[in-house]
N, C-alpha and C positions, 0 to 999 in steps of 0.2 A: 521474543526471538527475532526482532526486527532486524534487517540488515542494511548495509546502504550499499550505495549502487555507483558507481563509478561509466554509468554505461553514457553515450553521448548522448543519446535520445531527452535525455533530460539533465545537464551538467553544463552550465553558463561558465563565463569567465571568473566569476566571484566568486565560484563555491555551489552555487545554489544549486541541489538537486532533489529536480522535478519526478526521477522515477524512484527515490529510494527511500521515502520514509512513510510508516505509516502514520496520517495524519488525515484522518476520517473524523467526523467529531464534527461538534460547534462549540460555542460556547460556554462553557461548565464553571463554575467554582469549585469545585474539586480539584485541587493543583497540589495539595501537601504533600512530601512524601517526606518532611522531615524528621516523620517518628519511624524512619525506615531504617535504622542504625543495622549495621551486622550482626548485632545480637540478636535481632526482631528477625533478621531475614533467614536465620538460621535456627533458632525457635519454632519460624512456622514451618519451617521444613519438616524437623524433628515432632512434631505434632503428628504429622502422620506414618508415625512408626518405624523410623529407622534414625541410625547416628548419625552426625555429620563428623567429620575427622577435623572440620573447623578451616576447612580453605573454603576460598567463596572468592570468585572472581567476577566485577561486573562487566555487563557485554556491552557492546554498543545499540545501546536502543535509550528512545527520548520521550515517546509517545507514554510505555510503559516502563517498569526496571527489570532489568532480566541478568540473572545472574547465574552461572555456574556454581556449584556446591558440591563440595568432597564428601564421599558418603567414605564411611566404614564399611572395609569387606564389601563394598559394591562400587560400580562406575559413579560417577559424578549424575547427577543431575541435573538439570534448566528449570530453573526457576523465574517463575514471568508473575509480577506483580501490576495487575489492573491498575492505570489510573483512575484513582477514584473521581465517583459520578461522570463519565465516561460512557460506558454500556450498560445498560440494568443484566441483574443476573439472566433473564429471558432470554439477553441478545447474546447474551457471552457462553450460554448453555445450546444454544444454538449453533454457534460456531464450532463446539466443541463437537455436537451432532453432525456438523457435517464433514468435518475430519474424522469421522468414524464413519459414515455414509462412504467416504473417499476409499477409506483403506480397507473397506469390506469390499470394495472393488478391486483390490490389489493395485490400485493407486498408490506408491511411495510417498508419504505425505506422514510430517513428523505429528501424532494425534497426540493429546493429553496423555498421562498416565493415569490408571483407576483404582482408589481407596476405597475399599469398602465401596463399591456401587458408586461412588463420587468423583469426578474430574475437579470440581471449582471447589475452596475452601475457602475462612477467614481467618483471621491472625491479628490480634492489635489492631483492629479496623481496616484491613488489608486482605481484600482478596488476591489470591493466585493461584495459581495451578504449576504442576510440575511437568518434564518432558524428559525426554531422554535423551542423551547427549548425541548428535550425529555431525562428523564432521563433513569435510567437500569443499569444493572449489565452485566457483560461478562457471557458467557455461561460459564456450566461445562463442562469441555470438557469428566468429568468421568459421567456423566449421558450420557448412551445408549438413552433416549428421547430427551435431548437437542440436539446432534448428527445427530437422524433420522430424527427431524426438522430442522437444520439448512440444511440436504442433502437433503429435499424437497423443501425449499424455492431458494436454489441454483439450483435443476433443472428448477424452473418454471423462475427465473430468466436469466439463459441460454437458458431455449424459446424461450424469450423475446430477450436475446441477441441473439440468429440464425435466426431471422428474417431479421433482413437488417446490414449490417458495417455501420464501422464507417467510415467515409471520412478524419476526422480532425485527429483524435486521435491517435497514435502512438502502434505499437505493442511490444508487447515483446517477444525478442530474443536473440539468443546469441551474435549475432556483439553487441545491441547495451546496453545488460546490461553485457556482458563478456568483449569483445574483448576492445569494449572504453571504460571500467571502468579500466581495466590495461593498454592500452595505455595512459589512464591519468596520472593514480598515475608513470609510468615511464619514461614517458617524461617530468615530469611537480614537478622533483625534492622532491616529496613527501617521497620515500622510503632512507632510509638512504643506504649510499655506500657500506659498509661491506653487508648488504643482498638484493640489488639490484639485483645479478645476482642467486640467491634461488629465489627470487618472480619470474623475468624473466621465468625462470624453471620451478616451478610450476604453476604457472597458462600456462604456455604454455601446459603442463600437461594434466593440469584441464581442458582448451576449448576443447581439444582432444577426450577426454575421453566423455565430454556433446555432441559433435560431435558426439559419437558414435551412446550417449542413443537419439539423436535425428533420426538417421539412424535405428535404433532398432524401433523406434517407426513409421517409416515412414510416410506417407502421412495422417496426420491427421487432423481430421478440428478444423480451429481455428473458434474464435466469439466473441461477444461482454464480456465484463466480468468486474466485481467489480474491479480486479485488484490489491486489497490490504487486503483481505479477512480475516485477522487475529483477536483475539477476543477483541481487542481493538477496534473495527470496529462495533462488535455487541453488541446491546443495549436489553438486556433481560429483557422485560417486557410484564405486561398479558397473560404470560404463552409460549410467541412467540419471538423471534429473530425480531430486528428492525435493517438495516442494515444504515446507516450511512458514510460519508468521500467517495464516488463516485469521489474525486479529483485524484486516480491512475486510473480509468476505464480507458481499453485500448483492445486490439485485441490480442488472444493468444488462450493456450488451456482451457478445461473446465478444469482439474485438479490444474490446477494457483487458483481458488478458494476455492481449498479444500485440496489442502497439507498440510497447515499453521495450520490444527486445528488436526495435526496428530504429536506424541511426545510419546516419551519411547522406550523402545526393539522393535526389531522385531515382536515380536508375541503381542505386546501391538498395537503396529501403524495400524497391519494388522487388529485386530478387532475392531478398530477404524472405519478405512474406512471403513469394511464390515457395520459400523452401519449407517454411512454417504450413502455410497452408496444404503442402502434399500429406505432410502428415498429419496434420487436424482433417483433414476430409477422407483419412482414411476411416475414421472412424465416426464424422459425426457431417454432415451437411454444411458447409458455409452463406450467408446471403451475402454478394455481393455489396446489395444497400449499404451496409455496414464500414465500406471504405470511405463513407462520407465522413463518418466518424473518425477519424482518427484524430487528425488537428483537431476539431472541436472539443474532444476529449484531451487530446496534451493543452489546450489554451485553458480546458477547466482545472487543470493539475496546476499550472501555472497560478492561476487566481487562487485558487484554493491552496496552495504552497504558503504565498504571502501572508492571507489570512489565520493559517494556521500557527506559523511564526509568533502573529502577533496574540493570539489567542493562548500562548503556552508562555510568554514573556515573563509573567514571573513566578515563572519555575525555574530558580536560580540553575538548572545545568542548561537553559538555553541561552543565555548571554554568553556562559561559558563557554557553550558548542558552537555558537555559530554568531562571533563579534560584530560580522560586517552586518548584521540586518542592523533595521532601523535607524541607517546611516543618511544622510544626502545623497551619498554616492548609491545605495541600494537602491534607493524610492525612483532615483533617474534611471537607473538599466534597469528595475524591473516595470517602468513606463517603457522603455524603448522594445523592449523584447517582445511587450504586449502590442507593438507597433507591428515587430517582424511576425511575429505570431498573426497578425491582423493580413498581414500579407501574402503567410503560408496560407490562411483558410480560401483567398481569391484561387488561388495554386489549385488544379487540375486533380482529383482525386487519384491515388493511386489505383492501378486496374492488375484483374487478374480473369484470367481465361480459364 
């Protein structure tokens, strides 16, 4: 139920966007989905007890396959099919746990539907789960009310997330969305030879520098979190934020869900957050520390962006989705950006009173 994001916080000249897709993950051999025909996606639907009337529309998502499905005598369905070797079923029964941790909170948050006691299923060697169809619009990120509600529904949901970790789920950091997203792309023949030893450079740069804002920001507590928080994610209806795509929730800071809906100058982003911020503290504590974090976390989206690119390559709808990568032209603007990026982290932390 991935969305993509249009927002400027992470959308370059070329296409490339930083806040809108979920692409958590490393390295897998699990890429086929070509035994996923519409007879199999409609098969596993009907497995668990109901008709389809045989429409079936796919959504835009790349990570996983997610499709609408025409029920008889019922609404349509969403249907998300796991990439395979991806998450073990622990980490993907966990997510689903905490989409239901959310909504027993009266959190609006789209959760699995339940068969028999079960959310996760198989099909042809294909796990998925089903959902309920909910439509909406993204927020406005220039309404001060959209803002003050999306920073309240993210503190109650970081409640909920500081109550207990995760066990399965993966966190986010800099080894493993910095360090292994350029050990990738440089040992694994990605970057062309002429600026092989400028990327090497720069991103050695760039971890350094997010090293720092991480030492600047010291000892701060991580928690459960959405993980993928951008406004492709939120579902704006009945006057309220419906959050949606729980498939990046992982263990990190509370700020990982609230940088992604901050874009423009300095003095634009700062009263952004300040509007975000009234309403996450009406419900949950803020650490300031935490503003150290932002750039270093958009520069780990960044690195981790690239490498996941190249990591999904051949799965024939990503050549299809997104032609410009792995271009001349890509490999040079997304050296350059990791330049300006290298320039935002010197930049003054945003502040809040």
């Amino acid at each position: 139920m991935s969305g993509s994001s249009h927002d400027d916080a992470g959308h370059d000249d070329a296409g490339h966007d930083y806040a809108g897709h979920d692409y958590a993950g490393h390295d897998y051999a699990g890429h086929d989905y070509a035994g996923l025909d519409p007879d199999t996606v409609l098969a596993a639907v009907e497995t668990l007890g109901s008709y389809s009337d045989g429409r079936l529309l796919a959504l835009n998502s790349y990570e996983n396959r997610v499709y609408q499905v025409g029920m008889e005598d019922a609404e349509p369905l969403i249907a998300k099919f796991y990439r395979p070797g991806r998450w073990s079923d622990a980490q993907i029964h966990e997510e689903h746990a905490f989409s239901f941790e959310l909504a027993e909170a009266e959190i609006p948050v789209v959760a699995p539907l339940v068969f028999d006691g079960k959310t996760l299923f198989e099909h042809a060697g294909y796990r998925f789960a089903v959902f309920p169809r909910r439509g909406g619009r993204p927020p406005e990120l220039d309404d001060v009310n959209h803002l003050e509600q999306l920073g309240r529904f993210f503190g109650r949901i970081h409640m909920v997330g500081a109550a207990r970790p995760f066990v399965h789920r993966p966190a986010l950091n800099i080894d493993n969305f910095g360090v292994e997203s350029a050990t990738y792309l440089l040992e694994n023949g990605w970057l062309p030879r002429e600026i092989k030893a400028s990327y090497r450079a720069i991103s050695s740069e760039l971890l350094d520098a997010i090293r720092e804002k991480y030492a600047t920001a010291a000892d701060i507590e991580t928690l459960r979190l959405h993980g993928d928080a951008h406004p492709g994610n939120i579902l704006w209806r009945d006057d309220a934020p419906h959050f949606v795509d729980l498939d990046d929730c992982r263990t990190g800071p509370a700020i990982q869900d609230l940088w992604m809906f901050l874009s423009g100058d300095r003095h634009y982003r700062n009263a952004r957050l300040m509007d975000l911020l009234i309403g996450y503290t009406e419900f949950r504590e803020f650490d300031p520390r935490e503003l150290h974090l932002i750039e270093a976390l958009r520069a780990l989206r960044m690195m981790h962006y690239a490498a996941w690119l190249a990591r999904r390559w051949d799965d024939p709808a990503f050549p299809l989705a997104f032609p410009w990568f792995n271009t001349a032209r890509y490999w040079d603007d997304h050296i350059l950006e990791l330049k300006e990026q290298l320039s935002a982290l010197d930049e003054p932390s945003l502040v809040w009173d």
